[in-house]
N, C-alpha and C positions, 0 to 999 in steps of 0.2 A: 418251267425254268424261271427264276427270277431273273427280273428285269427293272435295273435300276438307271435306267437313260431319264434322264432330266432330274437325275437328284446329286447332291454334293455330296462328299462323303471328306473328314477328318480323321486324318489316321495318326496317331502319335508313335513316336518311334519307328516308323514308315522306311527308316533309309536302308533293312534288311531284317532278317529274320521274318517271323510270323507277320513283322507289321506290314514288310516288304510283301510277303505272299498273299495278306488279306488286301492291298494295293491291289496286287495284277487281278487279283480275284474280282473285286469289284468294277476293276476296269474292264475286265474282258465282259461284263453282264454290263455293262453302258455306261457305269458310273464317270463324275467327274470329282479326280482325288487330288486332296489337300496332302502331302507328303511331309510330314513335320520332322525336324531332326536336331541334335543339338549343336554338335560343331562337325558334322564329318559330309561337308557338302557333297563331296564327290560321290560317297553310297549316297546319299538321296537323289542327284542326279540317276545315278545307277540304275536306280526303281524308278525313276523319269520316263527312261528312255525304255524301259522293258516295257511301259504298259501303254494297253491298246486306246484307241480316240486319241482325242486333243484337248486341247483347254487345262492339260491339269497343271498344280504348281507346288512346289517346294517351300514351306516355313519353317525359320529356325526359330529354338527359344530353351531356354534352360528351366527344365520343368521343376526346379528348386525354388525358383523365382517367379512369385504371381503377378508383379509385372510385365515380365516377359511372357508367361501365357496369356493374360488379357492382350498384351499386343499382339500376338500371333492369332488368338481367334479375330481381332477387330479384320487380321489383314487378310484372313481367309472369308470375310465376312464383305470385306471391302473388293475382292476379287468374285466372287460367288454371290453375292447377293444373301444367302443364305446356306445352313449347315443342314442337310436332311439327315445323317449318320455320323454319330459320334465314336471312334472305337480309341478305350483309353488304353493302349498299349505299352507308349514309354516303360522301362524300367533297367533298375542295375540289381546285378548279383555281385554279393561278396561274402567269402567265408570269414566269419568272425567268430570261434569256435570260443565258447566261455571261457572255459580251464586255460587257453594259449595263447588271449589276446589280453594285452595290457589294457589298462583302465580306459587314459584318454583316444586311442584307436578303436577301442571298444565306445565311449560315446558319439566318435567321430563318423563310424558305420549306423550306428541307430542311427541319429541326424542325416546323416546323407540316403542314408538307402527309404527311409519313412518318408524323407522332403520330396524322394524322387517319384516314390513309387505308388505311395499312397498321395502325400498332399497335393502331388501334381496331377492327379487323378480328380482330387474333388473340386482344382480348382479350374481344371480344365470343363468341367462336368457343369459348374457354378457356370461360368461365363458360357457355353454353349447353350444351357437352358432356357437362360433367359431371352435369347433370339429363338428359343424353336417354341416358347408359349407364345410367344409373339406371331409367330410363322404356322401356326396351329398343329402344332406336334414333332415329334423327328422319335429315334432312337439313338439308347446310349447302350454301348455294350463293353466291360470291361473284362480286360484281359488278366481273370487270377493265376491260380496253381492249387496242383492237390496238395501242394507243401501247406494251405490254409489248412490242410486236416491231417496228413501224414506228416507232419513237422518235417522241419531239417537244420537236425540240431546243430551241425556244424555254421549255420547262417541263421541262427534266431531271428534276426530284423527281416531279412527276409521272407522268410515264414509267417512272420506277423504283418509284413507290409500287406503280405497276399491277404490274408485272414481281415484284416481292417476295408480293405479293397471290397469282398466278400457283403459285410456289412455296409458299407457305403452305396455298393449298390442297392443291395435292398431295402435302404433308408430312403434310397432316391425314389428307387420304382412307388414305394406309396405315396411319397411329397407329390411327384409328377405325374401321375397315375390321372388324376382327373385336367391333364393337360393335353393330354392323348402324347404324353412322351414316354414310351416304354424302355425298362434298364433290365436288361440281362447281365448275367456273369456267366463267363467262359473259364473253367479249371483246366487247362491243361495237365498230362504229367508229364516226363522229360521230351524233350521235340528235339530234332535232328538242327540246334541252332548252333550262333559261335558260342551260345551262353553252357552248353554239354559240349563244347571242345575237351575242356579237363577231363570230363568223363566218358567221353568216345576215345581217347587215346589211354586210358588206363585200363588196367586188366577186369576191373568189376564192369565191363561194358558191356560184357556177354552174360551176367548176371542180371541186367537193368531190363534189357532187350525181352529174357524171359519173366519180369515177371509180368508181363502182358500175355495171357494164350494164344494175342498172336503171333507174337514169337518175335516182334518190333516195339521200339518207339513211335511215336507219333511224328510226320512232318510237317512243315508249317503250312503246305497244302490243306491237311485235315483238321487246320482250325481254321483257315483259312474259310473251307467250305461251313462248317460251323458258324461260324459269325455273318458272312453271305446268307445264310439261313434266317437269321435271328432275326437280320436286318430288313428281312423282304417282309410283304405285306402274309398273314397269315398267321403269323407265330405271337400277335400279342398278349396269347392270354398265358405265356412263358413268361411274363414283366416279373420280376424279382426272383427268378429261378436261377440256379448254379446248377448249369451243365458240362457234365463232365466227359472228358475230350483226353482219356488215358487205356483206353483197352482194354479195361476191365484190371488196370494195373493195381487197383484200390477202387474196392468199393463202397461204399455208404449207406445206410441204411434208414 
């Protein structure tokens, strides 16, 4: 079983969903979590209070803004000593369907959902690094989607945030490869979150469901465990791999 007692762990987007699940995750294996979130104190309290040990703590910061990310690493930094697991999770969905969104709504989703998803991602990853070459290593493991290769056309930014995400970590994994900081990617394909609300309450749900053979979606449990994996000692020589975490909903070749 991994065992992550005496390591820190940063979790972006932490205050529910997968970020929430990879939380209890690493809490129940001994971890001490950094809960990050942007304005919805109460979920990150929420995921507070669910996970097991003590010592852990809540940061907010608006992953649009690399300001506010260097101050939320300084202050998980300044409470911790140090970061030993980075998981870049933050992110937003939104449909901006080419043909049915106006121009400036249509630039206003690129910009927001790219600031969020991906630049908050690399500059989360910047500022973390720098203390774990310093600290003789750590891991970074980011949270994509199989939309990076099955598109989804109705959210192109999205799709591309993932795909750019994709690429960023494998840019990372060889920059910091001779740091002893390893970068994994996690593809998810839909998970049981509030981000597939729209699509667990519509009728294509029982379409979604099968085209995994096992007859499910994914929940944030099972990436949960995934990333708990990546992160324990053992799995470095997975450093710039895209593992995929969809049932066989789509596969790759």
């Amino acid at each position: 079983m991994s065992d992550f007692r005496g390591q820190h762990i940063l979790i972006t987007g932490a205050s529910r969903g997968i970020g929430r699940a990879c939380a209890l995750e690493f809490a129940r294996l001994g971890g001490r979590l950094a809960v990050h979130y942007n304005t919805n104190r109460a979920a990150a309290d929420t995921t507070l209070s669910q996970l097991e040990g003590s010592g852990h703590i809540a940061v907010a910061a608006d992953m649009t803004d690399g300001d506010a990310v260097e101050r939320m690493v300084n202050e998980v930094l300044a409470a911790f000593g140090r970061i030993d697991v980075l998981v870049n999770n933050a992110g937003i969905f939104e449909e901006h369907p080419p043909l049915e969104t106006g121009y400036a709504a249509w630039r206003s989703a690129w910009t927001r959902i790219l600031s969020t998803n991906l630049v908050g991602a690399a500059n989360t990853s910047y500022c973390v690094s720098r203390h774990m070459v310093a600290a003789g290593g750590g891991k970074i493991i980011m949270i994509s989607s199989r939309t990076a290769f099955r598109g989804k056309p109705e959210a192109p930014a999205y799709a591309a945030s993932k795909a750019g995400m994709n690429a960023l970590g494998q840019n990372l994994a060889l920059a910091l490869a001779p740091h002893n900081i390893h970068v994994y990617i996690v593809a998810p394909g839909v998970v049981e979150t509030d981000m597939a609300a729209s699509d667990k309450a519509s009728p294509a749900w029982e379409d979604i469901r099968r085209q995994s053979p096992l007859g499910r979606v994914a929940t944030p449990e099972d990436v949960a465990h995934t990333v708990a994996f990546l992160a324990a000692a053992g799995a470095e020589m997975l450093t710039g791999g895209v593992i995929d975490v969809n049932g066989a909903s789509y596969l790759r070749t």
